[in-house]
C-alpha positions, 0 to 999 in steps of 0.5 A: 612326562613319559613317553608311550610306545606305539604298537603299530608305530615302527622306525628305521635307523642307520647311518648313510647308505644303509638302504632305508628306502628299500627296506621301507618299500618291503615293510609297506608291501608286507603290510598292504599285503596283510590288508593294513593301511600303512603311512610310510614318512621320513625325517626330517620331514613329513609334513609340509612345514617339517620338510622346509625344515628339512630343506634347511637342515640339508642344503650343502654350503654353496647351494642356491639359497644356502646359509650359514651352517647352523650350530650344533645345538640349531640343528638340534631344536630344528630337528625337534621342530620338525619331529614335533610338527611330524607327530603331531601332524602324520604319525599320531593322526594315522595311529589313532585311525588305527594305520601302521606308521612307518618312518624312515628315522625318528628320535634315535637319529637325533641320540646317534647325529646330534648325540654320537655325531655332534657330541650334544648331551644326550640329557638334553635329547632325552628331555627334548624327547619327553618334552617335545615328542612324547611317544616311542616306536615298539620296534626300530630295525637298525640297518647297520652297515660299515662307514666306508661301505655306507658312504661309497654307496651315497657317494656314487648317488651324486652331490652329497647333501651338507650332513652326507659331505660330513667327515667318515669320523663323524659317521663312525661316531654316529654308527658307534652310538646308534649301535649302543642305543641298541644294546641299551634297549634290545626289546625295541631294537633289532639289528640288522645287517646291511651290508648282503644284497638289499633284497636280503636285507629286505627279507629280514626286516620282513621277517621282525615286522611279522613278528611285531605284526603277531604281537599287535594283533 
């Protein structure tokens, strides 16, 4: 199968504290501005089944209602139940009523969590990806921001949850493969700093969005 790219469809990636959700708020302001319709959603997540899997996923040991850890490869196929559910359920709907679809993260996590991270075969999500998802964002804004920057930034937010409590090799691993993923395809991604003030990093998301903007248009 191969996978089709989705003019109006864009991601946001990066490791914890990298400011996803401002940025994103920036991308639907500039959006709703120029009079488009816009659906922002996230993953996990995004459709009420995809978010139980979401709350699975996350609940830190120790929790109410928590279990035992999940296997890597667990977490990876629930990951892509959750996806699969979110495409077919929020992401193509909007896309084919001619919305933007903004999501914060998407398929190239699951390359730079359970890939990076985890040590999976990226093979396997590669298939799983095909298989199971089918379609790719035309542009992924990459916040990238350093390990400890990010974490400090999370850790003063409150209890982590059970992949933000995971060890800084971990988040050095998955900063390492998301930054690879993009060098492999720069006419999709583009990377940005985060580490400046949201407001700055803000801006220049706006900036690769209009330009993906004159490009659909």
């Amino acid at each position: 199968m191969t996978l089709q790219t989705c003019p109006r469809f864009v991601t946001l990636e990066g490791g914890e504290g990298a400011g996803k959700s401002t940025v994103l708020a920036a991308l639907r302001d500039a959006l709703e501005a120029d009079g488009r319709e816009v659906v922002c959603t996230r993953e996990p997540g995004g459709t009420p089944l995809a978010e139980q899997i979401r709350r699975l996923l996350l609940r830190a040991p120790g929790h109410a209602g928590s279990h035992e850890p999940p296997a890597a490869e667990t977490e990876l196929l629930l990951m892509f139940a959750a996806r699969a559910q979110h495409v077919r359920q929020t992401i193509l709907p909007a896309l084919q009523r001619g919305a933007w679809a903004i999501s914060d993260r998407f398929t190239d996590a699951s390359y730079a969590y359970q890939g990076g991270g985890r040590g999976l075969d990226v093979e396997l999500i590669a298939e799983l990806e095909r298989r199971v998802v089918g379609i790719v964002p035309a542009l992924t804004l990459l916040l990238d921001v350093p390990v400890t920057i990010g974490l400090q930034r999370v850790r003063g937010r409150g209890a982590a949850d059970r992949i933000e409590a995971e060890r800084d090799e971990f988040f050095e691993r998955v900063r390492s493969a998301y930054l690879a993923r993009a060098a492999t395809e720069p006419g999709r991604f583009r990377v940005i700093d985060a580490t400046p003030p949201a407001g700055q990093v803000a801006a220049q998301a706006v900036a690769q969005l209009r330009i993906r903007m004159a490009e659909a248009a």
